[in-house]
mmJSON file of the N, C-alpha and C atoms, coordinates in Angstrom:
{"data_MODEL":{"atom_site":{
"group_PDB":["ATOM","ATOM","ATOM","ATOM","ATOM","ATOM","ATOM","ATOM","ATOM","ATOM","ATOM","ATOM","ATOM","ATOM","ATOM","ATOM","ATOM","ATOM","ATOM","ATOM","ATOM","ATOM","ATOM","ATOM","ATOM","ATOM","ATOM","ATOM","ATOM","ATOM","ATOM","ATOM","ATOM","ATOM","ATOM","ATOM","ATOM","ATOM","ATOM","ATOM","ATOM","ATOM","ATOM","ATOM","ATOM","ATOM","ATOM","ATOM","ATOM","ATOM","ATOM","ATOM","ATOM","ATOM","ATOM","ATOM","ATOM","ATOM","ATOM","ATOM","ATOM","ATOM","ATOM","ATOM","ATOM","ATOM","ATOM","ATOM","ATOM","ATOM","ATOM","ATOM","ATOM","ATOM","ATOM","ATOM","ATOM","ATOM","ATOM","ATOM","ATOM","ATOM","ATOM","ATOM","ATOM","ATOM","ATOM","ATOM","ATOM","ATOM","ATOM","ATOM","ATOM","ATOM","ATOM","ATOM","ATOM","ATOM","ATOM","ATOM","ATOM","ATOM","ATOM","ATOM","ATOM","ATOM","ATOM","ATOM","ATOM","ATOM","ATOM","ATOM","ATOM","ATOM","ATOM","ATOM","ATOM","ATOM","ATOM","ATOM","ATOM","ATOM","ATOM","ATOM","ATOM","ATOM","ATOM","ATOM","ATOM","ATOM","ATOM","ATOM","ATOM","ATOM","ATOM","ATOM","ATOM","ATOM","ATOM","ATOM","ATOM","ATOM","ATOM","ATOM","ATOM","ATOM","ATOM","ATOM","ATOM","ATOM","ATOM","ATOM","ATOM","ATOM","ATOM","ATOM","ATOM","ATOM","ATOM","ATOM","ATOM","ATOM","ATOM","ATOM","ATOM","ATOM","ATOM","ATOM","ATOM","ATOM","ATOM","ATOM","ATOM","ATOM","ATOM","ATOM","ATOM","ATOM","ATOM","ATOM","ATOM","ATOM","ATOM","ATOM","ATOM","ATOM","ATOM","ATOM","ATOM","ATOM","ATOM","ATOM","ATOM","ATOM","ATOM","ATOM","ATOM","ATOM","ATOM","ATOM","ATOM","ATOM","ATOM","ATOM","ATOM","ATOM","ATOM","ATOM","ATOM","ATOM","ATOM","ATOM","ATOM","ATOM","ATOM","ATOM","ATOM","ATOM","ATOM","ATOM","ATOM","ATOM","ATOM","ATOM","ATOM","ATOM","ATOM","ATOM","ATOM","ATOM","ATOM","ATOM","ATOM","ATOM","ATOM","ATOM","ATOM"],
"id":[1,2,3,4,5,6,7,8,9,10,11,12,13,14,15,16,17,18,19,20,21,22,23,24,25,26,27,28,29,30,31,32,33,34,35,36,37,38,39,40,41,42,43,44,45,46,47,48,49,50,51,52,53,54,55,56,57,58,59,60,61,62,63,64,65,66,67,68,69,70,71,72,73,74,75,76,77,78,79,80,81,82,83,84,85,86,87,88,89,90,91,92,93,94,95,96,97,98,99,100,101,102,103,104,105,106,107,108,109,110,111,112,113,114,115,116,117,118,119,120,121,122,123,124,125,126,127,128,129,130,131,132,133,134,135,136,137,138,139,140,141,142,143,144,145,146,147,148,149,150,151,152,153,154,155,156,157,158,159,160,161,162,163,164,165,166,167,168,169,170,171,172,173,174,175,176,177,178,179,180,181,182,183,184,185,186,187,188,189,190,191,192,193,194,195,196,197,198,199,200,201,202,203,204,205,206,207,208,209,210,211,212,213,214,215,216,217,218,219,220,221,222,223,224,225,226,227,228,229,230,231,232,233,234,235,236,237],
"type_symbol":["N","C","C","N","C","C","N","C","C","N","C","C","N","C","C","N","C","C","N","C","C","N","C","C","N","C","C","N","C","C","N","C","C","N","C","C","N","C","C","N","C","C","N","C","C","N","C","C","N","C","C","N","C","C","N","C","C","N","C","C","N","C","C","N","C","C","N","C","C","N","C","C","N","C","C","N","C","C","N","C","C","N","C","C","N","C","C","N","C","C","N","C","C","N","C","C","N","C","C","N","C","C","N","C","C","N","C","C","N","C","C","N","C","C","N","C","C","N","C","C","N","C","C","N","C","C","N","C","C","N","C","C","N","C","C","N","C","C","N","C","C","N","C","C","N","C","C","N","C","C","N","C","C","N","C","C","N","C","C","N","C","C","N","C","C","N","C","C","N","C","C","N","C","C","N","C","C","N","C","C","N","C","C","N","C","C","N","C","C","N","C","C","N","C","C","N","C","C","N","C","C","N","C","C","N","C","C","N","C","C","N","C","C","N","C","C","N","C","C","N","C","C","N","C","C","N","C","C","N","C","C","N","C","C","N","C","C"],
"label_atom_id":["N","CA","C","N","CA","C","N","CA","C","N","CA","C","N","CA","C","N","CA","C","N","CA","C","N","CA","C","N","CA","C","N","CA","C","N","CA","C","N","CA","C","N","CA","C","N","CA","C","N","CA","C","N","CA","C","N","CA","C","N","CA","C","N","CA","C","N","CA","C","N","CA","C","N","CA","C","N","CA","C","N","CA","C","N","CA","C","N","CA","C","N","CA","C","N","CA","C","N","CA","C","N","CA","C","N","CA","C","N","CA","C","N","CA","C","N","CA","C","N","CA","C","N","CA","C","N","CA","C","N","CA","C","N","CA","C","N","CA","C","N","CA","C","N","CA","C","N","CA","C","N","CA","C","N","CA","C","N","CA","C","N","CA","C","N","CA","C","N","CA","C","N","CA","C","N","CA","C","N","CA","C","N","CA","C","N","CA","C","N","CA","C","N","CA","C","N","CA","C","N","CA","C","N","CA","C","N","CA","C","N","CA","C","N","CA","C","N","CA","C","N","CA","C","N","CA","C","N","CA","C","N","CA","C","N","CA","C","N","CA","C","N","CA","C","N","CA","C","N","CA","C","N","CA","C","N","CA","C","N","CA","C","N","CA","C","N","CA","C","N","CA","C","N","CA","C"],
"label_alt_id":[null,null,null,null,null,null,null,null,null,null,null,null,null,null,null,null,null,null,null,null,null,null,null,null,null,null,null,null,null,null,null,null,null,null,null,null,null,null,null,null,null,null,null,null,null,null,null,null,null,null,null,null,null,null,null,null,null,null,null,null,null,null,null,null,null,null,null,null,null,null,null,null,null,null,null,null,null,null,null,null,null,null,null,null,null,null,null,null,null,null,null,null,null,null,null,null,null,null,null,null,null,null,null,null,null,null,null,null,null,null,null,null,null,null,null,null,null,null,null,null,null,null,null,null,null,null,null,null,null,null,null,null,null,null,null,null,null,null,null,null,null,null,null,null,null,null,null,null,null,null,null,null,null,null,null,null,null,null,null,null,null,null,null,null,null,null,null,null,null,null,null,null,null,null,null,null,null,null,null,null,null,null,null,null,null,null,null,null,null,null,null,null,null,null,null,null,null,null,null,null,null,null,null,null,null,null,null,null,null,null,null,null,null,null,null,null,null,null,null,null,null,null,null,null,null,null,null,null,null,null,null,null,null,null,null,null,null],
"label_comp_id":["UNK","UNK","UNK","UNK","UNK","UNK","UNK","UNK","UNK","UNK","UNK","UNK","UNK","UNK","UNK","UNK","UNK","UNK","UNK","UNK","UNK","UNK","UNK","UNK","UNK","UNK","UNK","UNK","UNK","UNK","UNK","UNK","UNK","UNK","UNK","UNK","UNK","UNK","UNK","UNK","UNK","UNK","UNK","UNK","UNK","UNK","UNK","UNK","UNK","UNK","UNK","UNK","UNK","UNK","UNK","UNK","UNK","UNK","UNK","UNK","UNK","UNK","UNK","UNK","UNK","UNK","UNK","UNK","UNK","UNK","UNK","UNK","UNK","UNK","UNK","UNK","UNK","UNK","UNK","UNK","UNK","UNK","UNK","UNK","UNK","UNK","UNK","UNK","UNK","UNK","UNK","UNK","UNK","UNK","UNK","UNK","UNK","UNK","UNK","UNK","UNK","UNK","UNK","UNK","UNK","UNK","UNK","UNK","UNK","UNK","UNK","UNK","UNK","UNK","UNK","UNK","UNK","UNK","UNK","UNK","UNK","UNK","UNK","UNK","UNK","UNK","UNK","UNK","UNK","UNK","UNK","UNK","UNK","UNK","UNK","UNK","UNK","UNK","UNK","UNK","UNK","UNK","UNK","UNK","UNK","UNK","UNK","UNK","UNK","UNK","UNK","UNK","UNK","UNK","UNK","UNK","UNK","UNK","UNK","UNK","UNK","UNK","UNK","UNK","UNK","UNK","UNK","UNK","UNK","UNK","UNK","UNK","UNK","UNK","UNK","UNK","UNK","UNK","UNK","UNK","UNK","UNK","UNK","UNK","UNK","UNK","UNK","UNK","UNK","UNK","UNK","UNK","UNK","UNK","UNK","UNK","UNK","UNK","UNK","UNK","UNK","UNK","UNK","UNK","UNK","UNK","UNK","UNK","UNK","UNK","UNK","UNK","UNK","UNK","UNK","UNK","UNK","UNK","UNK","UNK","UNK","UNK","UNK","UNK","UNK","UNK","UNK","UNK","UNK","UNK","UNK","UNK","UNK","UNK","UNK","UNK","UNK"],
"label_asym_id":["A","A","A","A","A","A","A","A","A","A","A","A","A","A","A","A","A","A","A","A","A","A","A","A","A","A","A","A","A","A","A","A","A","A","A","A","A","A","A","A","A","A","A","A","A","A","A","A","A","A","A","A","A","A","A","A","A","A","A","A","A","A","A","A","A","A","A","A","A","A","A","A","A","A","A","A","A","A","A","A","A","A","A","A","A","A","A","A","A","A","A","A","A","A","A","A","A","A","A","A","A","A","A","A","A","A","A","A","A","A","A","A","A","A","A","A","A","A","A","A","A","A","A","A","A","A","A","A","A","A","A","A","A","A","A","A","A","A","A","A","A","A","A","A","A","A","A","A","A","A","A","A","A","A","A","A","A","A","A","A","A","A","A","A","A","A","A","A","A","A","A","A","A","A","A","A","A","A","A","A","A","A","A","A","A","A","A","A","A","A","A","A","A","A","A","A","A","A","A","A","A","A","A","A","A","A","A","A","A","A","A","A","A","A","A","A","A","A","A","A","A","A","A","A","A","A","A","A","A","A","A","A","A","A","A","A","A"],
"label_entity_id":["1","1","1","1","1","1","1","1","1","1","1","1","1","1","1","1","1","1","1","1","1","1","1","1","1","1","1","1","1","1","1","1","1","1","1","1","1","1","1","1","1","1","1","1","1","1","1","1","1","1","1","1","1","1","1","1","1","1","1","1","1","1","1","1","1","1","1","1","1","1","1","1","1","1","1","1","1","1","1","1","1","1","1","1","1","1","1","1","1","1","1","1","1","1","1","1","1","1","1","1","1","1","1","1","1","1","1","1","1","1","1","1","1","1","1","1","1","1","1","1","1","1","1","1","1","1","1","1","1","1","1","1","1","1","1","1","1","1","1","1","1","1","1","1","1","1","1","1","1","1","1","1","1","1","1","1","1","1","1","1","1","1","1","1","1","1","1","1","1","1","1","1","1","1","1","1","1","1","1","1","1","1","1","1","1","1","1","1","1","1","1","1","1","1","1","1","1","1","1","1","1","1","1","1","1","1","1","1","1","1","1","1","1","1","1","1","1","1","1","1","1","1","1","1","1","1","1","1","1","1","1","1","1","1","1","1","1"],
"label_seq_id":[1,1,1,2,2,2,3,3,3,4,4,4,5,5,5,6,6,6,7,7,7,8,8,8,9,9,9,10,10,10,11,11,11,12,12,12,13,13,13,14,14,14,15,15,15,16,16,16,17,17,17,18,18,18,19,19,19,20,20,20,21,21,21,22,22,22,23,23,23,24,24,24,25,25,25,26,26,26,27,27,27,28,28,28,29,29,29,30,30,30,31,31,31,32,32,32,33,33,33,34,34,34,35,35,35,36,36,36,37,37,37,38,38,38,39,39,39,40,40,40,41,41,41,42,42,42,43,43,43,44,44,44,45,45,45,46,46,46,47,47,47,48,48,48,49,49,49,50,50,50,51,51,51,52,52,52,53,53,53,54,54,54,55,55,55,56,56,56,57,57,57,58,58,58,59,59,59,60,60,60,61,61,61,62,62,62,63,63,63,64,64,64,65,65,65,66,66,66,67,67,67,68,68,68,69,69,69,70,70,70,71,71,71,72,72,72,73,73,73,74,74,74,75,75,75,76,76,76,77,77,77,78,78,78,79,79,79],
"pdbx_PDB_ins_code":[null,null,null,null,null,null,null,null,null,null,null,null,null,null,null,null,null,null,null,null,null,null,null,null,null,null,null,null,null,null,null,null,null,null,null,null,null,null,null,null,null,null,null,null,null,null,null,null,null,null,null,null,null,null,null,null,null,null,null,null,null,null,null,null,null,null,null,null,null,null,null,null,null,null,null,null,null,null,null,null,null,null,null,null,null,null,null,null,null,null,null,null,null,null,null,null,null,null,null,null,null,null,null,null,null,null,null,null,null,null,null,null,null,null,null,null,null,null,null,null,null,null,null,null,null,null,null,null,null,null,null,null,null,null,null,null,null,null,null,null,null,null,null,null,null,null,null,null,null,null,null,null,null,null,null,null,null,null,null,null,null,null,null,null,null,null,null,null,null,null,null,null,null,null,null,null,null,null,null,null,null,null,null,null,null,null,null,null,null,null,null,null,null,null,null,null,null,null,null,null,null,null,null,null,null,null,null,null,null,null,null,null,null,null,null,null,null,null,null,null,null,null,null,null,null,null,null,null,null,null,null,null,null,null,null,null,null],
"Cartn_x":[-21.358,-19.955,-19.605,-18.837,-17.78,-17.19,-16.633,-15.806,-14.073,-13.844,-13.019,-12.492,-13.995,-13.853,-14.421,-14.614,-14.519,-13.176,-12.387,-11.063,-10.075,-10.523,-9.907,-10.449,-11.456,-11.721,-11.225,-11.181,-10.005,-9.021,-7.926,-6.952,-6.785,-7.735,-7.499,-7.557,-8.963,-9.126,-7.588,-7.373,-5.992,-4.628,-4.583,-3.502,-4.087,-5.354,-5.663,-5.593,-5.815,-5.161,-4.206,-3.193,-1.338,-1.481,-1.592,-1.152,-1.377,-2.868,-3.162,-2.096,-2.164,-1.317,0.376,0.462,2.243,1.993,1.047,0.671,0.4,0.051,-0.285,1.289,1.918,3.139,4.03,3.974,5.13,4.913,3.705,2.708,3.331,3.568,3.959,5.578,6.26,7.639,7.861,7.033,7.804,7.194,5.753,5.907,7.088,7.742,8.689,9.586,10.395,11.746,11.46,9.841,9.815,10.056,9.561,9.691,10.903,12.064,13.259,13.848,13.758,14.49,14.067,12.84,12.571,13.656,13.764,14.641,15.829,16.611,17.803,17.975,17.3,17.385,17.504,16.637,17.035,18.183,18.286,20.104,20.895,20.593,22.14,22.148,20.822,20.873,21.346,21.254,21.714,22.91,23.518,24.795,25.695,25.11,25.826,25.363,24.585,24.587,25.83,26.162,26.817,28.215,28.317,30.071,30.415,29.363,29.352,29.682,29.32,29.296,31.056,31.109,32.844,33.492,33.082,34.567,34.584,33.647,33.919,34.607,34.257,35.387,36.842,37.211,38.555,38.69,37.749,38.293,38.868,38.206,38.58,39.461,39.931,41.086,42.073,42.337,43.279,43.785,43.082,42.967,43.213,43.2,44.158,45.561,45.684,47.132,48.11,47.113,48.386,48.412,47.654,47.983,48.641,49.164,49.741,51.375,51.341,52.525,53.066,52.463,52.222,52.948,52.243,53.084,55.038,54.39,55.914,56.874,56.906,57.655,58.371,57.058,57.492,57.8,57.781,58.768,59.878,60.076,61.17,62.182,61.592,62.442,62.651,62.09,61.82,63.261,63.125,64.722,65.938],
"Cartn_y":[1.714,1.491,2.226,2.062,2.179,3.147,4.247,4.928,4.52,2.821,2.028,1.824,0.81,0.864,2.293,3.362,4.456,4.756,4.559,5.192,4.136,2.664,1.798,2.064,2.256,2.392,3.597,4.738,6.064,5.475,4.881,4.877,3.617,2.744,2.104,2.935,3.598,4.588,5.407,5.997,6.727,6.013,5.281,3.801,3.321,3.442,3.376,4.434,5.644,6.82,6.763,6.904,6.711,5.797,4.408,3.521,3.948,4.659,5.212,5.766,6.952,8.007,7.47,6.787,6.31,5.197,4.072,3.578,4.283,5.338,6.53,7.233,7.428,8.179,6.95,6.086,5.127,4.878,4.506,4.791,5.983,6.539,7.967,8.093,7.26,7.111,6.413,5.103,4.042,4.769,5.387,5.758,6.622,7.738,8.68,7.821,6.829,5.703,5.097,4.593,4.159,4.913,5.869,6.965,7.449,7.427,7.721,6.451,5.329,4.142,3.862,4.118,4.266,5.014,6.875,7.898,6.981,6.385,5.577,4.907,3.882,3.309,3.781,4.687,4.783,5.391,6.376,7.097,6.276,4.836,3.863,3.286,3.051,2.474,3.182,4.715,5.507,5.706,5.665,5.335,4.377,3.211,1.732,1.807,2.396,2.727,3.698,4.94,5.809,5.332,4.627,3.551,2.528,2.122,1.066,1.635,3.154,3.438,4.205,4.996,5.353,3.889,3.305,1.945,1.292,1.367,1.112,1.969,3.484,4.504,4.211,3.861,3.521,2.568,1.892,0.676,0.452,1.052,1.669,2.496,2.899,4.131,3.266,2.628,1.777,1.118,0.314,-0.074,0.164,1.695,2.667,2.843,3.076,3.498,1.793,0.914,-0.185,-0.679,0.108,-0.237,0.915,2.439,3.078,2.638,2.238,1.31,0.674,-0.312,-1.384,-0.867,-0.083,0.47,1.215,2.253,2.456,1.61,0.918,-0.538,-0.901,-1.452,-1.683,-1.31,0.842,1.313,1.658,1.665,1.33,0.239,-1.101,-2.117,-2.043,-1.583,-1.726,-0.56,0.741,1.498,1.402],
"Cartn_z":[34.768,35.085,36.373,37.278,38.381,38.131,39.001,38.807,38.169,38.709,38.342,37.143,36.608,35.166,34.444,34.731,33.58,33.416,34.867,34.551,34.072,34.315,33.143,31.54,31.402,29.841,29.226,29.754,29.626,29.044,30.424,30.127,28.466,28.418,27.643,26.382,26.447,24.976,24.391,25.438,25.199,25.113,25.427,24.757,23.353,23.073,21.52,20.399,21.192,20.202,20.092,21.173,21.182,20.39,19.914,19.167,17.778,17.887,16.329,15.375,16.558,16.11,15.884,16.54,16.527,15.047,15.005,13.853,12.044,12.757,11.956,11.341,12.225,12.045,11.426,12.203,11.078,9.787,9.488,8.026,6.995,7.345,6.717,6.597,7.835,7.721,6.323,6.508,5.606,3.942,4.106,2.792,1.949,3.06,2.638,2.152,3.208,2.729,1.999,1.063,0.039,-1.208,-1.354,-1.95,-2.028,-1.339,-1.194,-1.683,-1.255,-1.703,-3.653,-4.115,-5.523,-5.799,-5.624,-5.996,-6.464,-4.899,-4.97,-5.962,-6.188,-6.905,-8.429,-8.567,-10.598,-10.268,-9.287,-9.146,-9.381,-8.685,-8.918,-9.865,-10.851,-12.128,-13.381,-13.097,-14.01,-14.157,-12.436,-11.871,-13.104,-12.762,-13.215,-14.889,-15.233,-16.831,-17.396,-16.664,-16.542,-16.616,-15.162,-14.976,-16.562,-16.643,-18.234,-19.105,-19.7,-20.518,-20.676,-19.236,-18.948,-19.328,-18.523,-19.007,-20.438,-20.912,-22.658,-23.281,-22.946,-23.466,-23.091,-21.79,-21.383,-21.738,-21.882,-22.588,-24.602,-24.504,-26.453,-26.607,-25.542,-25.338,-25.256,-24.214,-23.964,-24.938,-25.589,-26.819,-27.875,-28.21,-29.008,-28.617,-27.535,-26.788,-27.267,-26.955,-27.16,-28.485,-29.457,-31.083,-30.848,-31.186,-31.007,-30.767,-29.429,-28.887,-29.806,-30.076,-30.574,-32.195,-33.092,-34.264,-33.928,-32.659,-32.472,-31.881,-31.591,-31.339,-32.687,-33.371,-34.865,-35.649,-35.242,-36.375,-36.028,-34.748,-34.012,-34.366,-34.771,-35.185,-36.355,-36.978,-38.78,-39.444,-37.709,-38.222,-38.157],
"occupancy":[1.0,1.0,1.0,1.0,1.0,1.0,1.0,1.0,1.0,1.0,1.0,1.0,1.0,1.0,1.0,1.0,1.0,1.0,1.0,1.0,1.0,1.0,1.0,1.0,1.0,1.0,1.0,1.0,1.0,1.0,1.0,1.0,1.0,1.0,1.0,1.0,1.0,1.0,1.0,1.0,1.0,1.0,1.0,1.0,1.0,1.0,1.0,1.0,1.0,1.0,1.0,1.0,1.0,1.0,1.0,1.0,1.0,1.0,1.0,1.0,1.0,1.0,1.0,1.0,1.0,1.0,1.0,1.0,1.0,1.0,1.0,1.0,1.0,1.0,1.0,1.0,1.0,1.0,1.0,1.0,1.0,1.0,1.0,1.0,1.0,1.0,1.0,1.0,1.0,1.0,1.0,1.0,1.0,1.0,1.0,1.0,1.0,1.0,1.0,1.0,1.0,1.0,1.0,1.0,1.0,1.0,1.0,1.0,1.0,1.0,1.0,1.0,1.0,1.0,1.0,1.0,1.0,1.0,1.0,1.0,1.0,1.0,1.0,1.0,1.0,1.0,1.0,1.0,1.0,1.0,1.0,1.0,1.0,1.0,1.0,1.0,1.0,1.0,1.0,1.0,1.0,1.0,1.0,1.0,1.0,1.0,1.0,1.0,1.0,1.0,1.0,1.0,1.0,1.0,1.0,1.0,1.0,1.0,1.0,1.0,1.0,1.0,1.0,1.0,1.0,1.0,1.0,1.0,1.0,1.0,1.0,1.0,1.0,1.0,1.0,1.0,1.0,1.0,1.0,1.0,1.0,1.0,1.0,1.0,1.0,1.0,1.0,1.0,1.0,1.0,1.0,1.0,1.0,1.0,1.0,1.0,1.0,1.0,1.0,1.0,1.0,1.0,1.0,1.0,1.0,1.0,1.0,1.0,1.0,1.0,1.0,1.0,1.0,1.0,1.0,1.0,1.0,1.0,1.0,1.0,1.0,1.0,1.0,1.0,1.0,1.0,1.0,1.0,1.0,1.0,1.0,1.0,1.0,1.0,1.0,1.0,1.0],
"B_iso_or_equiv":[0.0,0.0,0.0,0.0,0.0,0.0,0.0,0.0,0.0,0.0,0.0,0.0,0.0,0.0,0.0,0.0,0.0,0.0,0.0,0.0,0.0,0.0,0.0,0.0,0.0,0.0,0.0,0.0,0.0,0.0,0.0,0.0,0.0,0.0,0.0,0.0,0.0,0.0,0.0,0.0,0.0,0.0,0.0,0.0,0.0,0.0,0.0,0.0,0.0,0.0,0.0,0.0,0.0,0.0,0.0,0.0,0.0,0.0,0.0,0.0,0.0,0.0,0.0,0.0,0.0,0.0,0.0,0.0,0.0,0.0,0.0,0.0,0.0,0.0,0.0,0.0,0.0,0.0,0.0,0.0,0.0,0.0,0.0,0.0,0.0,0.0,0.0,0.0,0.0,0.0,0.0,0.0,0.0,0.0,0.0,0.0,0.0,0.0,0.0,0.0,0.0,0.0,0.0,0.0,0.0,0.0,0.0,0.0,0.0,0.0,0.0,0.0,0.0,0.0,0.0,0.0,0.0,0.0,0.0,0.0,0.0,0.0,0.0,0.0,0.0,0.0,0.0,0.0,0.0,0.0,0.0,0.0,0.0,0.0,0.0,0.0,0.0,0.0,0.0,0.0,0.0,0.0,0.0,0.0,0.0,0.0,0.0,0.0,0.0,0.0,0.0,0.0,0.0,0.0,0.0,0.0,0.0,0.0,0.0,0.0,0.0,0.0,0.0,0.0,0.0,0.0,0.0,0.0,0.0,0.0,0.0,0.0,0.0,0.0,0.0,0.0,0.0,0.0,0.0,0.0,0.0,0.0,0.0,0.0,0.0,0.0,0.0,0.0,0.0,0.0,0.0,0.0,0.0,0.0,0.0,0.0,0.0,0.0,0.0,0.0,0.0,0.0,0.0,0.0,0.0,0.0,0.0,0.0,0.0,0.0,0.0,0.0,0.0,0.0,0.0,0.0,0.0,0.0,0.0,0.0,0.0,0.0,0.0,0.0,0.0,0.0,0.0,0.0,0.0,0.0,0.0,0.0,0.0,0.0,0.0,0.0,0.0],
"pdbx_formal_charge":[null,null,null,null,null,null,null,null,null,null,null,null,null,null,null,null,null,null,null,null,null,null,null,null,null,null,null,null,null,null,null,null,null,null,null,null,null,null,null,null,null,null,null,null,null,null,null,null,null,null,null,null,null,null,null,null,null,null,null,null,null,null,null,null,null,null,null,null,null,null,null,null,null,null,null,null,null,null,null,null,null,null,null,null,null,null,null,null,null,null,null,null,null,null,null,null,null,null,null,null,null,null,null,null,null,null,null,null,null,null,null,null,null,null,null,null,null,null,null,null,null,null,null,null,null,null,null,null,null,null,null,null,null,null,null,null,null,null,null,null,null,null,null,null,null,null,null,null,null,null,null,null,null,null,null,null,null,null,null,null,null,null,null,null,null,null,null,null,null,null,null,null,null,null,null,null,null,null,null,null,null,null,null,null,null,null,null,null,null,null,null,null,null,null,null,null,null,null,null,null,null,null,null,null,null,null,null,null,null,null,null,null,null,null,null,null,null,null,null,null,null,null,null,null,null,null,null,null,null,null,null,null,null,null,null,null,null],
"auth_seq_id":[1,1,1,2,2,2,3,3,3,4,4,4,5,5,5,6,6,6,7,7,7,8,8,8,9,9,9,10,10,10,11,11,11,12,12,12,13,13,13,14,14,14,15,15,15,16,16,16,17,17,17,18,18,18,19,19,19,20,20,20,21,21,21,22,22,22,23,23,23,24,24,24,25,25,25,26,26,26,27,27,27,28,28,28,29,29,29,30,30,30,31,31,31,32,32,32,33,33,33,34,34,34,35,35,35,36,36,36,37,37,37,38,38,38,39,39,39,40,40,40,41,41,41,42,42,42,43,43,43,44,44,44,45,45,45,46,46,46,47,47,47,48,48,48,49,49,49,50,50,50,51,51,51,52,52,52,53,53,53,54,54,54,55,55,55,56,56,56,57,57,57,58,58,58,59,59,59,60,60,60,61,61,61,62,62,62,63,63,63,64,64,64,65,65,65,66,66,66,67,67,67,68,68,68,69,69,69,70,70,70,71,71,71,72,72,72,73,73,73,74,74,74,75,75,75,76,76,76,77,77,77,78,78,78,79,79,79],
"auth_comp_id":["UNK","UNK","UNK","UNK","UNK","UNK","UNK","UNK","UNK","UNK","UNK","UNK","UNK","UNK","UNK","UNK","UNK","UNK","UNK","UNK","UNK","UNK","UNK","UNK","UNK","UNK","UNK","UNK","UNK","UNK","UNK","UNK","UNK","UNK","UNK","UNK","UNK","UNK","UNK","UNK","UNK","UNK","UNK","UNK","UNK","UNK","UNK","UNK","UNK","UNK","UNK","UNK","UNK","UNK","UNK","UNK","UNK","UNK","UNK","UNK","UNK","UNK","UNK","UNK","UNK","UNK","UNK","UNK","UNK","UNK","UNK","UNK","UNK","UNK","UNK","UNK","UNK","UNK","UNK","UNK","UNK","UNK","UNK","UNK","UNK","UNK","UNK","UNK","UNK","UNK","UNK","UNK","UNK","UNK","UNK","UNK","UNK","UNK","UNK","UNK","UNK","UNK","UNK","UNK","UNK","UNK","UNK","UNK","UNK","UNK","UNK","UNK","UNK","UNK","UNK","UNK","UNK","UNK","UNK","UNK","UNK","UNK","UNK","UNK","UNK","UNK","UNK","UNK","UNK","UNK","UNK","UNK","UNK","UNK","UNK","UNK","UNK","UNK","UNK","UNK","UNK","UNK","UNK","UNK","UNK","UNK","UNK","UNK","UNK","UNK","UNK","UNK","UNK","UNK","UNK","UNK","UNK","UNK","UNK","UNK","UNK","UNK","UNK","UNK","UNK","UNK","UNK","UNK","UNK","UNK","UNK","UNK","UNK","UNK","UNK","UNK","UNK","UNK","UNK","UNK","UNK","UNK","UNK","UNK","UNK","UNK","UNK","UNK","UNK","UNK","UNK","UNK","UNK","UNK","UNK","UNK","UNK","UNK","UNK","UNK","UNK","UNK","UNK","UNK","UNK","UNK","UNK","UNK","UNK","UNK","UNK","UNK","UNK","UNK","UNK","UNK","UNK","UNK","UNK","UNK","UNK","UNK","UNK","UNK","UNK","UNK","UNK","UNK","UNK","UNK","UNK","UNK","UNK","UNK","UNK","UNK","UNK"],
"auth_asym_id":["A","A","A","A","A","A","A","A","A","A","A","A","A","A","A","A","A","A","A","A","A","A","A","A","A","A","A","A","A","A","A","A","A","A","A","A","A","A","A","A","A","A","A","A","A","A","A","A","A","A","A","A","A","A","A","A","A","A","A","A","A","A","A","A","A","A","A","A","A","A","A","A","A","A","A","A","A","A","A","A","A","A","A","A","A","A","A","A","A","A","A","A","A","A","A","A","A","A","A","A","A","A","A","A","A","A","A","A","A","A","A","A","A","A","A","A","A","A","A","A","A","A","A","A","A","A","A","A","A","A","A","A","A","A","A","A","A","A","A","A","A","A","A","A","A","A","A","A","A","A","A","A","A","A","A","A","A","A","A","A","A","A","A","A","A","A","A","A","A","A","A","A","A","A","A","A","A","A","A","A","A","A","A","A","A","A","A","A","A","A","A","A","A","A","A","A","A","A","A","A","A","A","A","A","A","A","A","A","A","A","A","A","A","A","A","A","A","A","A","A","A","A","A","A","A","A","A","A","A","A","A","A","A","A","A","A","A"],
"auth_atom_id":["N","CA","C","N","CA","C","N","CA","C","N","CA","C","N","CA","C","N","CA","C","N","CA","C","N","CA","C","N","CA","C","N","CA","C","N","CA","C","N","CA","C","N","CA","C","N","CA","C","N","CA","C","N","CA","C","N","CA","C","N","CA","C","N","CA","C","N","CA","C","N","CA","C","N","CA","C","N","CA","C","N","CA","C","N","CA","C","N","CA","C","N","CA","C","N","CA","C","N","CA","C","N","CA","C","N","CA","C","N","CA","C","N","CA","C","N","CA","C","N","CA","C","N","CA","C","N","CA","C","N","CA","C","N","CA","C","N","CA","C","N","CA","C","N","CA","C","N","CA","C","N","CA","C","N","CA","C","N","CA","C","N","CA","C","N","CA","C","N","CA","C","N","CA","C","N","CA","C","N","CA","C","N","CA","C","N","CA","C","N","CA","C","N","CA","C","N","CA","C","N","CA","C","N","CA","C","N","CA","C","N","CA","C","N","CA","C","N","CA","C","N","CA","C","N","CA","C","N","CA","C","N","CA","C","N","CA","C","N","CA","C","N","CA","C","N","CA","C","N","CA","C","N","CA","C","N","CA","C","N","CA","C","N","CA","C","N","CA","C","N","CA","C","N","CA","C"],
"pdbx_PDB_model_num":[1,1,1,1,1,1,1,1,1,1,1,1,1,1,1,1,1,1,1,1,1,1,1,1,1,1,1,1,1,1,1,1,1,1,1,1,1,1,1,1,1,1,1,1,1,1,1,1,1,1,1,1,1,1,1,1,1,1,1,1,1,1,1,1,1,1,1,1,1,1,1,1,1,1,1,1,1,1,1,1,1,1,1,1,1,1,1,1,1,1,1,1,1,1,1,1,1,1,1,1,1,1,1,1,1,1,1,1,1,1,1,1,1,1,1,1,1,1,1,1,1,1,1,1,1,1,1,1,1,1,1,1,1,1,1,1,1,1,1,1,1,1,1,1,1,1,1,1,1,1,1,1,1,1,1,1,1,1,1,1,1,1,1,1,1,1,1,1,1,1,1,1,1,1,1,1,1,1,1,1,1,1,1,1,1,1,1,1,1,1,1,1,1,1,1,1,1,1,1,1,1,1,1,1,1,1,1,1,1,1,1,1,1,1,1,1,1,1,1,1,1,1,1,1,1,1,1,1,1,1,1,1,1,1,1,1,1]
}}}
């Protein structure tokens, strides 16, 4: 080889590490945000189990309050 092409095949080699390494590093990004997006996820499912389980209570509450009502009204009329 040429002094030419050694210093083209250099520069090429080292445009193939940089790619490695940057290939390399995103590799490792997306595993973390997967790993983070799993976390997320049961968080928001426990979340939306959590919200379900509050609004049936308010909802059975409520539900008390307007039988409640609902009797004093009627002993209201009944006096």
């Amino acid at each position: 080889m040429n002094p030419a092409e050694d210093a083209a095949a250099d520069r090429l080699e080292r445009r193939w590490f940089a790619a490695f390494r940057a290939a390399s590093a995103a590799r490792v990004e997306c595993e973390v945000l997967l790993d983070q997006r799993e976390q997320i996820e049961a968080t928001w499912n426990q979340a939306r189990v959590r919200l379900a389980e509050i609004e049936a209570i308010r909802d059975a509450l409520g539900e008390e309050i307007m039988q409640m009502d609902g009797q004093l009204i009627a002993a209201a009329f009944a006096a």
